[in-house]
C-alpha positions as CSV (number, residue, x, y, z in Angstrom):
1,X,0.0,0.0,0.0
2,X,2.9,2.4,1.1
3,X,4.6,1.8,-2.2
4,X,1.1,2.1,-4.5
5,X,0.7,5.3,-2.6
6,X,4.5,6.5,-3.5
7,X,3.5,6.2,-7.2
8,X,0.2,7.7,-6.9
9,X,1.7,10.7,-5.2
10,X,4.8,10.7,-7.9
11,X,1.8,10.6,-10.7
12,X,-0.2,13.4,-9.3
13,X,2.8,15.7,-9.1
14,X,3.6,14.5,-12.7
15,X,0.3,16.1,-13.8
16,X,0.4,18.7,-11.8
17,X,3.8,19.9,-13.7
18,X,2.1,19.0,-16.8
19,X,-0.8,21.0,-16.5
20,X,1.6,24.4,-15.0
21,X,4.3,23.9,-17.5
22,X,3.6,26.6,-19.2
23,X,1.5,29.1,-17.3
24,X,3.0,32.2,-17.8
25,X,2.3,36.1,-18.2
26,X,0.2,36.6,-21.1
27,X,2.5,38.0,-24.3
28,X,2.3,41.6,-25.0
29,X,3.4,41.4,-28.9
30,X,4.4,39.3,-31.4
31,X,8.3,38.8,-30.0
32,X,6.8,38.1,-26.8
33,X,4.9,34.9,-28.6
34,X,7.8,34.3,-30.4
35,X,10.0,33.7,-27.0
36,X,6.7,32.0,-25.8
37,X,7.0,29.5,-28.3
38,X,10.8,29.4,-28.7
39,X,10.7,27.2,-25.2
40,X,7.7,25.5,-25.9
41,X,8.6,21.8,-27.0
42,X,4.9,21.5,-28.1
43,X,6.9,21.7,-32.0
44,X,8.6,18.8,-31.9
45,X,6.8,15.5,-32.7
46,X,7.3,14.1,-29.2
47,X,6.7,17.2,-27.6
48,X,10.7,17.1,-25.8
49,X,12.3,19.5,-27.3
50,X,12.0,23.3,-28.0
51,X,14.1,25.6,-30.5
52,X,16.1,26.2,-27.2
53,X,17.1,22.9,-26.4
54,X,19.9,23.3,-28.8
55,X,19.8,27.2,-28.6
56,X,20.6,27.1,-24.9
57,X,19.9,30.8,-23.6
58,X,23.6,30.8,-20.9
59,X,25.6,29.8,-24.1
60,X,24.8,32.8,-26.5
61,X,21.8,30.5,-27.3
62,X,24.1,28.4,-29.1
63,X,24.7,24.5,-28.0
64,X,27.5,23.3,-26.4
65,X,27.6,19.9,-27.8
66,X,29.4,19.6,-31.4
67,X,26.0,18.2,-33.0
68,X,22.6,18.9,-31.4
69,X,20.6,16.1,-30.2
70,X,16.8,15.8,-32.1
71,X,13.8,14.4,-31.1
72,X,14.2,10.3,-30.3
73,X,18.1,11.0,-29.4
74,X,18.6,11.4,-33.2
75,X,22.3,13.4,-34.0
76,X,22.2,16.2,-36.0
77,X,25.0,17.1,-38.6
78,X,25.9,20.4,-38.2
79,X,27.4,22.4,-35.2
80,X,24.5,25.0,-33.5
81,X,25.3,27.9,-34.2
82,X,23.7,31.1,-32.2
83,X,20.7,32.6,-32.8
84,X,21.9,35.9,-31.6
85,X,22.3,39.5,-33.4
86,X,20.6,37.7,-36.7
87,X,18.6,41.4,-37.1
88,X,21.9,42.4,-39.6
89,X,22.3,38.4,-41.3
90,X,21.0,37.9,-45.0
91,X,22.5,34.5,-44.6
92,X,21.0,31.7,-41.9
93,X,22.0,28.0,-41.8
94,X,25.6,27.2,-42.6
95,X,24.7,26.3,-46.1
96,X,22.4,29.5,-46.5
97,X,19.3,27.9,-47.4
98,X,17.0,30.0,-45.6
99,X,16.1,33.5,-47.6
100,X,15.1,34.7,-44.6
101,X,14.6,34.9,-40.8
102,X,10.8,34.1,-41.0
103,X,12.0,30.7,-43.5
104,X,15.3,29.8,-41.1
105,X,12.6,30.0,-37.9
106,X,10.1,27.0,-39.7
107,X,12.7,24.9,-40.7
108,X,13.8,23.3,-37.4
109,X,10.4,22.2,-36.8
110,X,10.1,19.9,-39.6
111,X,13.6,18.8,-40.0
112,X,13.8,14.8,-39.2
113,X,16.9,15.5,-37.4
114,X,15.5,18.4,-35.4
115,X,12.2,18.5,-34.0
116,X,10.6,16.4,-36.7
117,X,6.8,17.7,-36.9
118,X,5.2,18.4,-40.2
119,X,4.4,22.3,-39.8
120,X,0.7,21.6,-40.6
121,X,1.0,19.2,-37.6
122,X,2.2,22.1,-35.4
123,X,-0.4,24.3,-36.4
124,X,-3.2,22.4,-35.4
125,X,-1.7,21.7,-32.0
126,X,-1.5,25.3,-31.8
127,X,-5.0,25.4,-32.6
128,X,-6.2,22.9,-30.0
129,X,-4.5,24.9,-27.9
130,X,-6.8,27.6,-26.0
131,X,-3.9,29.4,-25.1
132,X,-1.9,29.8,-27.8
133,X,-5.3,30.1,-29.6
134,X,-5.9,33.3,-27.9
135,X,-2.8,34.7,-28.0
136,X,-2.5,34.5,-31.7
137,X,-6.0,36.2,-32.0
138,X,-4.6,38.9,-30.0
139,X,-1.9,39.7,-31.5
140,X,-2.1,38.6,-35.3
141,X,-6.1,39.0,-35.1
142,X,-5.8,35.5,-36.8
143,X,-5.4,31.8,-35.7
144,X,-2.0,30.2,-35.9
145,X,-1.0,29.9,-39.3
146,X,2.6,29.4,-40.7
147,X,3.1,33.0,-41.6
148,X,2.5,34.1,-38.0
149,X,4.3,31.1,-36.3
150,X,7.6,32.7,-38.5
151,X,7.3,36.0,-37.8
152,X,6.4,35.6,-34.2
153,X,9.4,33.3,-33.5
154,X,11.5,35.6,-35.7
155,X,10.5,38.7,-34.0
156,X,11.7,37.5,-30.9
157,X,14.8,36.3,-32.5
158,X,15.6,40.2,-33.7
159,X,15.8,41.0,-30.1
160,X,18.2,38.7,-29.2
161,X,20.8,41.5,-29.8
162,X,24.5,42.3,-27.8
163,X,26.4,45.1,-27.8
164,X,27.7,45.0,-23.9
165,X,31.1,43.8,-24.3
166,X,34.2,45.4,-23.0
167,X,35.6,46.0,-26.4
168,X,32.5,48.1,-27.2
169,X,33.1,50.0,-23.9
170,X,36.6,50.2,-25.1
171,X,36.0,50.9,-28.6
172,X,32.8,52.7,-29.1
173,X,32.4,54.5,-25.9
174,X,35.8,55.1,-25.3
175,X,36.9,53.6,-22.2
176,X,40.5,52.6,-22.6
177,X,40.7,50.7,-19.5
178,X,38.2,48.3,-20.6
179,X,40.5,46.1,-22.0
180,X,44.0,45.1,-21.1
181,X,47.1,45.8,-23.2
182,X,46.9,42.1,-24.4
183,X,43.2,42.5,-25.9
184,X,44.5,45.9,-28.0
185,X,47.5,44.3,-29.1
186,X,45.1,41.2,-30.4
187,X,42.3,43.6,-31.9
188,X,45.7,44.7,-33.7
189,X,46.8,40.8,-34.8
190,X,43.0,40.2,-36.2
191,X,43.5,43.4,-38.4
192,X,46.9,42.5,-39.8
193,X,48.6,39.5,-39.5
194,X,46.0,37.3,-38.6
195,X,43.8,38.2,-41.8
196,X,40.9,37.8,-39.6
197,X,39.4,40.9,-40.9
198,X,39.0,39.9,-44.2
199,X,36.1,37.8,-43.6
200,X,35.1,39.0,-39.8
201,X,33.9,42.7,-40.6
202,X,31.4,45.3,-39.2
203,X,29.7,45.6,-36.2
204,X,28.8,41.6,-35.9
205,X,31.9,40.6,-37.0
206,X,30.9,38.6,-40.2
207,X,30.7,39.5,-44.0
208,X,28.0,37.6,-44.4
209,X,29.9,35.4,-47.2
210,X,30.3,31.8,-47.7
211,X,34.3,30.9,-47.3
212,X,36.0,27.8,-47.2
213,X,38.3,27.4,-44.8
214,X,40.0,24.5,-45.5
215,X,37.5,22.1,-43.9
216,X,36.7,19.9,-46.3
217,X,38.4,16.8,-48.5
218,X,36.1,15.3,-50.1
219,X,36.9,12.1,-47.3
220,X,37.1,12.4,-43.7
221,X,35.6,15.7,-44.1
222,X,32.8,15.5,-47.0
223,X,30.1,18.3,-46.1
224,X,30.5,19.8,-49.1
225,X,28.3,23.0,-47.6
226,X,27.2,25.7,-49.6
227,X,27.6,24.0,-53.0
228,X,24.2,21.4,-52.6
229,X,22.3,24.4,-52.3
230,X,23.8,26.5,-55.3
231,X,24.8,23.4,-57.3
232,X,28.2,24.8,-57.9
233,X,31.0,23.0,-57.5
234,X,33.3,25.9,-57.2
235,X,31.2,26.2,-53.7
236,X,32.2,22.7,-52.0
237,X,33.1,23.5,-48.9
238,X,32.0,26.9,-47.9
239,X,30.3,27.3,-45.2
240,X,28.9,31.0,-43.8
241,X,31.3,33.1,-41.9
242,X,29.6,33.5,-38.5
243,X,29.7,36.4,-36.5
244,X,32.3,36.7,-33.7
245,X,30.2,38.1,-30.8
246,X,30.2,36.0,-27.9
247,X,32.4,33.6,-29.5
248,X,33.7,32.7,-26.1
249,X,30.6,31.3,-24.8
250,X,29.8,29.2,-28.0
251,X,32.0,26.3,-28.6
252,X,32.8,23.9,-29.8
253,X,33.6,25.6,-33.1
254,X,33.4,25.0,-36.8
255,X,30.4,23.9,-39.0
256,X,30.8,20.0,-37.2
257,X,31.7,21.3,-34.1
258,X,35.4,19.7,-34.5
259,X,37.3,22.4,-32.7
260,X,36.4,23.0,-28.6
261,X,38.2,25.7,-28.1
262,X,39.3,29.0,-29.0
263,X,43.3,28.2,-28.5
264,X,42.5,25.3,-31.2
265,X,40.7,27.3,-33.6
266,X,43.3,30.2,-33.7
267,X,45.8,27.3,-34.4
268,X,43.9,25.9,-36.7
269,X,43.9,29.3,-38.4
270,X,47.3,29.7,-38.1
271,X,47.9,26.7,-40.7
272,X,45.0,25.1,-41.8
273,X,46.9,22.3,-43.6
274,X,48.5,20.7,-40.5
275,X,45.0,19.9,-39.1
276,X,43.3,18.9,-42.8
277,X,46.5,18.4,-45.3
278,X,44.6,17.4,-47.6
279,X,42.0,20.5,-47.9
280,X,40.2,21.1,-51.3
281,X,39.2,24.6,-52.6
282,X,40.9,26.5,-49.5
283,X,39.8,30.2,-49.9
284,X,42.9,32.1,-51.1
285,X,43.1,33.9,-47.8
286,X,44.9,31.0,-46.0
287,X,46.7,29.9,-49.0
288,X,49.9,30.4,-46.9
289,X,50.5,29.5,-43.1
290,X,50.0,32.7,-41.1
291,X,53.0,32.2,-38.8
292,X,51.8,33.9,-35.6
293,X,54.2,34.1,-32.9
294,X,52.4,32.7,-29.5
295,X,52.4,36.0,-27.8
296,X,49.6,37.1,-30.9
297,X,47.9,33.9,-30.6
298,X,47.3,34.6,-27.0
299,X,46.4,38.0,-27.9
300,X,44.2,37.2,-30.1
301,X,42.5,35.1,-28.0
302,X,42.3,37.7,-25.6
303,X,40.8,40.0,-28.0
304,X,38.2,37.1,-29.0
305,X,37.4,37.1,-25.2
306,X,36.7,40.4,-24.9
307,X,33.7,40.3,-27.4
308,X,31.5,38.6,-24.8
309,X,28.6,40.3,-23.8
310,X,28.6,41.3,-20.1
311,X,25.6,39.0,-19.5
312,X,27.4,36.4,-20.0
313,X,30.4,36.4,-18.0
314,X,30.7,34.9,-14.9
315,X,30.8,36.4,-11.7
């Protein structure tokens, strides 16, 4: 009897957390939703996941594991990369199929590796749902329909914005103490000697380009990125250039996720051909080793560092 009434208990507090999950102050616009629903895993088939499973919110809402895990423990095969200050991208996904914010934010849901639920599924559980029912009446004036399921989750994606870093404080409010000597000296390596520039530019640090790097061979290494979307083979192997804010807080690094930290991927840069001789298509840029002394590789890293957001660092 003690034991039956154990699991009773265990049950009832089951469905209590069930039916509470998601009680929460009622959205005020669409980016409210869009957050709403970001953390919801009513969009994936077996209702486990939510975009922010593999977006994780401490981590630059990037994911921390080299391939994100879908519904029914099914790998992914690309690296996570963050969702955050996409209001300036023209290029989402690695491979740049998406046109747009509103199509990158629908295409998660109905990936087999992701969250694996036909869109038309999602909608009518949205519909059953007199919540979500509700608050898409308020604010769209419609029921949930694809078109408002992108642009709410993409509004809230446009807020997810940084510009609180200690090399902003240094460097566009003027605060010379806001970084030490070593993070100046690196801001100095990425403009010159370490080429960085050349394909990390502007205020998110990207150039919203598609570069190959050197990581693929046709082999060991056969994503062949960019080029199965554009059907040009002149494009195996480029993958988007990602912006560099909050780079700290998002690794592992790379398209797959092969590099896991920051010291690896500056060495990495440093001569691409020593971790991937046999690299096809490399982008002209790192045609030749860099040759960075160790003092700019840690400076560089330093200056890399410095780019996080004050929310994220630790205490």
């Amino acid at each position: 009897m003690k034991k039956k009434a154990i699991i009773l208990f265990v049950l009832a507090i089951a469905v209590f957390i069930s039916l509470n999950a998601f009680k929460h102050e009622e959205p005020a616009d669409k980016a409210g939703l869009g957050k709403l629903l970001f953390f919801d895993p009513i969009l994936s088939r077996d209702k486990t996941i939510s975009c922010a499973s593999c977006h994780k919110p401490d981590h630059a809402f990037a994911d921390t594991s080299a391939v994100s895990i879908g519904v029914g423990r099914k790998k992914g095969k690309r690296n996570t990369p963050s969702s955050m200050n996409m209001a300036l991208q023209n290029i989402f996904f690695w491979d740049g199929r998406a046109k747009d914010l509103e199509q990158q934010a629908l295409m998660p849901i109905e990936d087999p590796d992701e969250m694996n639920l036909p869109l038309e599924e999602a909608i009518q559980r949205l519909r059953q749902s007199n919540q979500y029912r509700n608050y898409f009446k308020k604010i769209f004036n419609n029921e949930p329909t694809k078109e408002n399921l992108a642009s709410a989750i993409a509004a809230f994606e446009r807020t997810l914005e940084t510009s609180d870093s200690d090399f902003d404080n240094w460097k566009f409010y003027d605060d010379s103490t806001a970084v030490s000597d070593a993070v100046k000296r690196g801001f100095a390596v990425f403009n010159t000697t370490g080429k960085c520039i050349q394909c990390h530019f502007g205020s998110n640090f990207t150039t919203n380009e598609f570069r190959n790097i050197g990581l693929f061979d046709g082999k060991n290494l056969n994503d062949s990125g960019r080029s199965v979307i554009s059907h040009n083979t002149n494009d195996a192997g480029k993958f988007k250039t990602p912006g560099l804010r909050n780079v700290a807080v998002t690794a592992p690094y790379m398209h797959n996720g092969m590099l896991k930290t920051l010291k690896e991927v500056i060495a990495f840069y440093d001569d691409p051909r020593k971790v991937v001789p046999g690299a096809v298509n490399i982008d002209s840029v790192l045609a030749k080793p860099l040759g960075l002394t160790q003092r700019e590789k840690d400076d560089l890293e330093a200056f890399l560092n410095s780019l996080t957001d004050k929310q994220f660092k630790k205490q």
